[in-house]
C-alpha positions as CSV (number, residue, x, y, z in Angstrom):
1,X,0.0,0.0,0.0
2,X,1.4,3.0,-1.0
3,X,2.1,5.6,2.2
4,X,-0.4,8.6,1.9
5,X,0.6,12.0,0.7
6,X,1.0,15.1,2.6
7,X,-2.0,17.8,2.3
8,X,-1.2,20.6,-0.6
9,X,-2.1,22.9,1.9
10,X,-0.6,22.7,5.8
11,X,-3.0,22.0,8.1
12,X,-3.7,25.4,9.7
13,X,-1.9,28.0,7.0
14,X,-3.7,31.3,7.2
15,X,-3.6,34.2,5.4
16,X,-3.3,37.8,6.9
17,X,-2.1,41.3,5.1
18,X,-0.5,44.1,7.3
19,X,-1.4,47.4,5.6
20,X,1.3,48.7,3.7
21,X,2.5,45.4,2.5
22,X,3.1,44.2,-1.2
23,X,1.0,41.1,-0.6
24,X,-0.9,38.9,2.3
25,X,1.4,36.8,4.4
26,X,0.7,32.6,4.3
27,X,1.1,32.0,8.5
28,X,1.7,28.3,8.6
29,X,2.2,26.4,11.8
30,X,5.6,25.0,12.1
31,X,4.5,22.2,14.6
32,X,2.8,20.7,11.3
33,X,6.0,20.8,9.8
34,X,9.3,19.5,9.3
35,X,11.9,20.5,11.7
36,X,14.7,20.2,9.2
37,X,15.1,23.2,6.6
38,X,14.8,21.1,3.4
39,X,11.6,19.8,4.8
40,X,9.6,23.2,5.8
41,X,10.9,24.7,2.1
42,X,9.5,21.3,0.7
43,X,6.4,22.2,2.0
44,X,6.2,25.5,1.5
45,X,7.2,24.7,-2.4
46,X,3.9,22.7,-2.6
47,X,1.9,25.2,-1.1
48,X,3.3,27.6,-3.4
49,X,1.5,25.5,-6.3
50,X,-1.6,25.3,-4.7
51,X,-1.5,29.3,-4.4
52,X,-1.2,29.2,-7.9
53,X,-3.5,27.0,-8.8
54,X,-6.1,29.1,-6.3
55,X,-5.0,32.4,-8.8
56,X,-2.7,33.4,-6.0
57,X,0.9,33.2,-6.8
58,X,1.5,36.5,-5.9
59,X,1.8,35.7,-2.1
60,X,5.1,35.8,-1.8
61,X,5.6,36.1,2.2
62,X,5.5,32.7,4.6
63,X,5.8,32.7,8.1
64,X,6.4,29.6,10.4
65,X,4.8,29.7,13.9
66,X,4.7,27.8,16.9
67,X,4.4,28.7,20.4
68,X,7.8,29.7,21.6
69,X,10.2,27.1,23.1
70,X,11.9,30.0,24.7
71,X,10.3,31.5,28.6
72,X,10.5,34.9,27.6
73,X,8.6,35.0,24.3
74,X,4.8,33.6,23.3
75,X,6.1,33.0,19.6
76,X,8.9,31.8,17.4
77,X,8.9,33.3,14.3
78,X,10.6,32.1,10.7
79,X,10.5,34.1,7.6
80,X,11.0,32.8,4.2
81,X,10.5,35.0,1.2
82,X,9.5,33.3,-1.9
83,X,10.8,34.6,-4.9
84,X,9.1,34.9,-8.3
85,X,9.9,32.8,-11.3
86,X,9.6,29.5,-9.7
87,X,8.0,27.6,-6.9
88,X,10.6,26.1,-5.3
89,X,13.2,29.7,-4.8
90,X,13.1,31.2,-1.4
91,X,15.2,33.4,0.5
92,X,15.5,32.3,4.2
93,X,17.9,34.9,5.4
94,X,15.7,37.6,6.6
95,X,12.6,38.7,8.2
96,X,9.4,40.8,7.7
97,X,8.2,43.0,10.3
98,X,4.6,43.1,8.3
99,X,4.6,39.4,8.2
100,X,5.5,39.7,12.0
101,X,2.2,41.2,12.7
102,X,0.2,39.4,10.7
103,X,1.5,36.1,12.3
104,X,0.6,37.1,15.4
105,X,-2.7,38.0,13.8
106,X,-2.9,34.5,12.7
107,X,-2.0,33.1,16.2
108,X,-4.3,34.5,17.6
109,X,-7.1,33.8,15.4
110,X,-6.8,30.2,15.1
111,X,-5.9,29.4,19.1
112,X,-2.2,29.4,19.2
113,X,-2.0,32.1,20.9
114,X,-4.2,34.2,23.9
115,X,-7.2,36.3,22.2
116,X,-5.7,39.6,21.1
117,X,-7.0,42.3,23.4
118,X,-6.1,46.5,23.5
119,X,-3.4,47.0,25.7
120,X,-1.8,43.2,25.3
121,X,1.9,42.2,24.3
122,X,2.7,39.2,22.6
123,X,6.8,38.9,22.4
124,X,7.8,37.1,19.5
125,X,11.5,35.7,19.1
126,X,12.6,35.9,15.5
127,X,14.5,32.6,14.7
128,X,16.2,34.2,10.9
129,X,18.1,37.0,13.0
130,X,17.9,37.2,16.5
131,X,15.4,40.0,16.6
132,X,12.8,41.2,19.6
133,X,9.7,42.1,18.7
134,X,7.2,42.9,20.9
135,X,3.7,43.4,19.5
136,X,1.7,45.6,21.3
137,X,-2.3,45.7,20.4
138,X,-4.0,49.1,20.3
139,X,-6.9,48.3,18.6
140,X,-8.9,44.8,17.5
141,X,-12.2,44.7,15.2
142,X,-14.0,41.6,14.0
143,X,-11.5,41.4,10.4
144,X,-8.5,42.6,12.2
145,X,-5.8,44.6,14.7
146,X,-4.0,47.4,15.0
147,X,-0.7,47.2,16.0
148,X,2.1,48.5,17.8
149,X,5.8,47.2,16.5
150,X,8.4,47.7,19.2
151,X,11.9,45.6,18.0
152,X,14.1,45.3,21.2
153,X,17.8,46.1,21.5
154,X,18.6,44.2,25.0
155,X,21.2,45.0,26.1
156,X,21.3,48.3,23.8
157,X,23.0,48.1,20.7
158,X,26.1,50.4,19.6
159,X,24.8,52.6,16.8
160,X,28.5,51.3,15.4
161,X,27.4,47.6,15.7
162,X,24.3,48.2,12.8
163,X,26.7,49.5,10.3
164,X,27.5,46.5,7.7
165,X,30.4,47.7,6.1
166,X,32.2,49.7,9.5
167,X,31.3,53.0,8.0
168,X,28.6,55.6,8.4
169,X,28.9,56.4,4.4
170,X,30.4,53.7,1.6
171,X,31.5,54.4,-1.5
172,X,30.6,52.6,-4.4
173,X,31.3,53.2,-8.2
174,X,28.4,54.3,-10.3
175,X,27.6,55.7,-13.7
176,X,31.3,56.7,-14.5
177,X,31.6,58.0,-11.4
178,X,31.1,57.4,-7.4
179,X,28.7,57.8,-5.1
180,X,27.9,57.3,-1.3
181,X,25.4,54.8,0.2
182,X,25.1,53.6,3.6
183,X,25.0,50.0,4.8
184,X,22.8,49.7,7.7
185,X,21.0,46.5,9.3
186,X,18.3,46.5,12.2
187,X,15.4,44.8,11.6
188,X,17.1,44.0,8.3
189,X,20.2,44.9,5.8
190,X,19.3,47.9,3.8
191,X,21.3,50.3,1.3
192,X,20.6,53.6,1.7
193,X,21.3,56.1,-1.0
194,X,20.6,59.7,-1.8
195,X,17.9,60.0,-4.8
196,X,19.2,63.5,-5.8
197,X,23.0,61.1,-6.6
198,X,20.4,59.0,-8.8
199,X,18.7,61.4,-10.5
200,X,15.7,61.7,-8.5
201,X,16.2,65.3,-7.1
202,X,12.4,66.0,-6.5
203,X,9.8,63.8,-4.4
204,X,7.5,63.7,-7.4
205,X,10.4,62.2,-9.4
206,X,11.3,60.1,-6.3
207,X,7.5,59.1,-6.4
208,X,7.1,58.6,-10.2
209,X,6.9,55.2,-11.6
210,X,10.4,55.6,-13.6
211,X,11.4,52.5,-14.5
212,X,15.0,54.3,-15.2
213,X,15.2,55.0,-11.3
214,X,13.7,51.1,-10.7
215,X,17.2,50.0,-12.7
216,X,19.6,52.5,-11.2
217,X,18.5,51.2,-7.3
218,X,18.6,47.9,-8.7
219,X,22.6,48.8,-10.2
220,X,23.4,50.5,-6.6
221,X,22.2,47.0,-4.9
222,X,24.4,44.7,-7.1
223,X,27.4,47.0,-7.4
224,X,27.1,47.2,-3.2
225,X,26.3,42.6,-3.2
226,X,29.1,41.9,-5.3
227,X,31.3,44.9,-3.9
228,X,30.7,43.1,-0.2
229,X,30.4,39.7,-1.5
230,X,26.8,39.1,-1.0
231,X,24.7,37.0,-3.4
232,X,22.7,39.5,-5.2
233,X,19.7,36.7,-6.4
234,X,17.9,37.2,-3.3
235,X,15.5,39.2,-1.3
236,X,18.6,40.9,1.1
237,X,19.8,43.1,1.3
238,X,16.8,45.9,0.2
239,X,17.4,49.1,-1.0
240,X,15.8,52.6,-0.2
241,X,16.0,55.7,-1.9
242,X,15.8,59.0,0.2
243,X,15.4,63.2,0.2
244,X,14.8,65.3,2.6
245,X,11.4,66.2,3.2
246,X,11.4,69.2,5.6
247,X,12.0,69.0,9.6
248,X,13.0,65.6,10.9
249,X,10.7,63.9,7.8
250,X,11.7,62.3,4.8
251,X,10.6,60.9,1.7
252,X,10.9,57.1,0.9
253,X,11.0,55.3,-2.0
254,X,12.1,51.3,-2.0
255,X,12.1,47.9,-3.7
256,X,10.3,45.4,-2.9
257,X,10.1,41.6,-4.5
258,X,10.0,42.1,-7.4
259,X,9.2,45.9,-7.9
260,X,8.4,49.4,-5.8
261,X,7.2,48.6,-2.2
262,X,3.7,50.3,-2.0
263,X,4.8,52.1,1.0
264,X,8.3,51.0,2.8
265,X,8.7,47.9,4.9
266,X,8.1,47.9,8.6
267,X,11.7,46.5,8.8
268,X,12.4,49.3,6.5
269,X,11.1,52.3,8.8
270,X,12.7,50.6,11.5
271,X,16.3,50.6,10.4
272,X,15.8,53.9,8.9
273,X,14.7,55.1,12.4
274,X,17.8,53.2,13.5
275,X,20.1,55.0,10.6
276,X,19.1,58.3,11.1
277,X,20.5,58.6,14.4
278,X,24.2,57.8,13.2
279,X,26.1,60.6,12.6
280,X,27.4,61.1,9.3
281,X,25.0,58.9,7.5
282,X,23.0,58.9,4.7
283,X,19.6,59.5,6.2
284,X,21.7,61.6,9.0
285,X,23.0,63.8,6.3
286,X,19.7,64.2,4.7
287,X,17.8,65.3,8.1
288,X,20.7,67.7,9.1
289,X,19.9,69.6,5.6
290,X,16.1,69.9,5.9
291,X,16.5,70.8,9.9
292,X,17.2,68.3,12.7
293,X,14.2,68.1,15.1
294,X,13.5,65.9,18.3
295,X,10.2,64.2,17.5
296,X,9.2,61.7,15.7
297,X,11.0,60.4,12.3
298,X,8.3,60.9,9.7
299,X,8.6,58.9,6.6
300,X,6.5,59.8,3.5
301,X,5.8,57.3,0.8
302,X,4.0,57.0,-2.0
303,X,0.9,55.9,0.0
304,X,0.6,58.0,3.2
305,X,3.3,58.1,6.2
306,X,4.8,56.5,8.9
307,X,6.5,57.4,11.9
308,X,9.0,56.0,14.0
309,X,10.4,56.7,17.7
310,X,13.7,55.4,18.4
311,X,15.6,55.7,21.5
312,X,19.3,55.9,21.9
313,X,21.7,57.0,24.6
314,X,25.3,57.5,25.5
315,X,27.9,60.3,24.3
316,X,27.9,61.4,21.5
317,X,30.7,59.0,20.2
318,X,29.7,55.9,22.0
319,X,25.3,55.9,21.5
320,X,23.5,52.8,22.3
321,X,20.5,52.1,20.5
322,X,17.8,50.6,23.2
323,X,14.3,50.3,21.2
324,X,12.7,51.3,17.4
325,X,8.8,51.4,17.3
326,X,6.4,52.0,14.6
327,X,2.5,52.4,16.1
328,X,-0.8,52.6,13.5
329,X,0.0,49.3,12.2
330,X,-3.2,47.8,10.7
331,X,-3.5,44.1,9.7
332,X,-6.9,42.5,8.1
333,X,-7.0,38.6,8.6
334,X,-8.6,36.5,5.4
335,X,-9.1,33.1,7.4
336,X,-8.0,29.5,7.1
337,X,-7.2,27.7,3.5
338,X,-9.0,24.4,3.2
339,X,-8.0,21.7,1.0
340,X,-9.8,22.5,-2.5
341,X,-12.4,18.9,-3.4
342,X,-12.6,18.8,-7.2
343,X,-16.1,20.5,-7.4
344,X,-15.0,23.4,-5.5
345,X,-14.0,26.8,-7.1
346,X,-10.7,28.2,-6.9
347,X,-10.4,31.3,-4.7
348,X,-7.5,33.0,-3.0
349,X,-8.7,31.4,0.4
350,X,-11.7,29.8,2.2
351,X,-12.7,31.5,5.3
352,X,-13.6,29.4,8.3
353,X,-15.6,30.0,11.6
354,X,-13.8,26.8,13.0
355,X,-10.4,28.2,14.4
356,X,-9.6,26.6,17.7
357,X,-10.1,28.1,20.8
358,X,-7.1,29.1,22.6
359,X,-6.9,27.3,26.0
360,X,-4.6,28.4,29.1
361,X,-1.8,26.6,29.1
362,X,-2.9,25.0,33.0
363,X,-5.8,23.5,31.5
């Protein structure tokens, strides 16, 4: 007798889309899994063809959760970024503060977690870096919850430490000539770069769909890869470009898999927020022209804003970074994928009123 096959479609895989985000994020649970690598990306390579087949390849984003193994968190978190152009490509070696939130959203929904409540905190441990990130609920609705990002630096974090290449500034040949970029990971790895060095001296040509500035931030990102001998195929590290937008704001224009973000990446905001408080920076630069101010960080993008709060301390020469946050973080949860029966129409997912209910763990 032949053994039987594994579902399509994990048991309890859920989709959820943070605001902001190029597409919804699959949430899968990683106890129905694999525990070795090649055996979660197995799965997730099938699941990527019964996307398809439901008309929605374009979810792109996977997360892997399970209640965490460790005391101080409520979830361990995995990200793996599918790439486009085949089912089985992934990119395992970063994370996704959207996809973040709308695991927890998932979590919560289908009993892994406590019911998501204003004012609670669930602390998730993310396995692909190291990161904290506590998630702090300001608001919940029937389709969704409002979030508050808070990634952790504990102990705090030289300002130094987040700077890939040693540098506040890097640079790189371009165009015949040079320019400077800066290499900055919290959250994760971005390239930051000037859009007035790239032609893009205006936020309405920052904000145009130019397909010239698409290819020039693409150059910048390969010249920096194979510069610091980092595979250039994958999702990491993303690029942003910036210009100064007035006091303490600026305007935010990045890539995405595989073309503009809609907005800019939680992770994004979040090492910007990080970046801007290195002297000598890119995005330090940038502020200091338009006016250095002590509130918030707002970032403008082509679909609204975002701001940040981060918190540093120290001399000036020796600043610690403590925490980043990003609040007004909305995610809209789409329900549980069943296994499609041969009569039943394809559809990007089947909602369900049967999540479990979550259960104190001294029952």
């Amino acid at each position: 007798m032949n053994a039987p096959t594994a579902p399509a479609v994990p048991l309890s895989t859920a989709l959820a889309r943070a605001h902001g985000a190029p597409c919804p994020t699959a949430v899968l649970d990683a106890r129905e899994l694999p525990e070795s690598q090649t055996g979660q990306l197995g799965a997730l390579t099938a699941l990527r063809g019964e996307l398809t087949a439901r008309g929605t390849d374009g979810v792109l984003k996977n997360a892997l959760v399970r209640p965490s193994r460790h005391p101080l968190f409520d979830l361990d978190y995995r990200f793996v970024q599918s790439l486009p152009g085949s089912d089985d490509a992934f990119d395992v070696r970063g994370s996704c503060g959207h996809s973040i939130l709308a695991a927890v959203e998932a979590a919560a929904r289908t009993g892994m977690i406590q019911p998501l409540v204003p004012g609670c905190r669930v602390r998730v441990n993310v396995l692909n870096n190291g990161d904290n990130v506590v998630c702090e609920v300001e608001e919940t609705s029937t389709g969704g919850t409002r979030f508050t990002a808070h990634f952790l630096c504990s102990p705090p974090r030289p300002l130094g430490d987040l700077l890939l290449a040693g540098d506040p500034r890097t640079r790189i040949p371009f165009g015949g000539g040079s320019l400077e970029v800066s290499l900055v990971s919290m959250g994760n790895p971005y390239v930051l770069v000037s859009a007035a060095d790239l032609g893009a001296g205006s936020v309405d040509a920052l904000f145009a769909d130019d397909p010239a500035l698409f290819a020039r931030m693409l150059q910048v990102r390969r010249t920096v890869c194979e510069a610091q001998g980092w595979d250039p195929h994958g999702a990491f590290p993303k690029i942003a470009a910036l210009l100064p937008d007035g006091p303490q704001r600026l305007a935010v224009r990045a890539v995405s898999v595989p073309s503009w973000h809609p907005t800019v990446a939680l992770t994004g905001a979040v090492c910007l927020g990080s970046a801007a408080e290195i002297t000598d920076s890119v995005p330090w630069r940038l502020l200091a022209e338009a006016g250095r101010d002590e509130g918030l960080l707002t970032l403008r993008t082509t679909d609204g804003e975002v701001r940040v709060a981060a918190s540093t301390s120290g001399a000036p020469a020796d600043r610690h970074l403590a925490w980043v946050s990003v609040a007004r973080k909305q995610v809209d949860y789409a329900g549980l994928l069943r296994e499609r029966t041969p009569d039943s129409p394809a559809s990007p997912h089947t909602s369900t009123s049967e999540e479990t209910p979550w259960l104190p763990l001294t029952v």
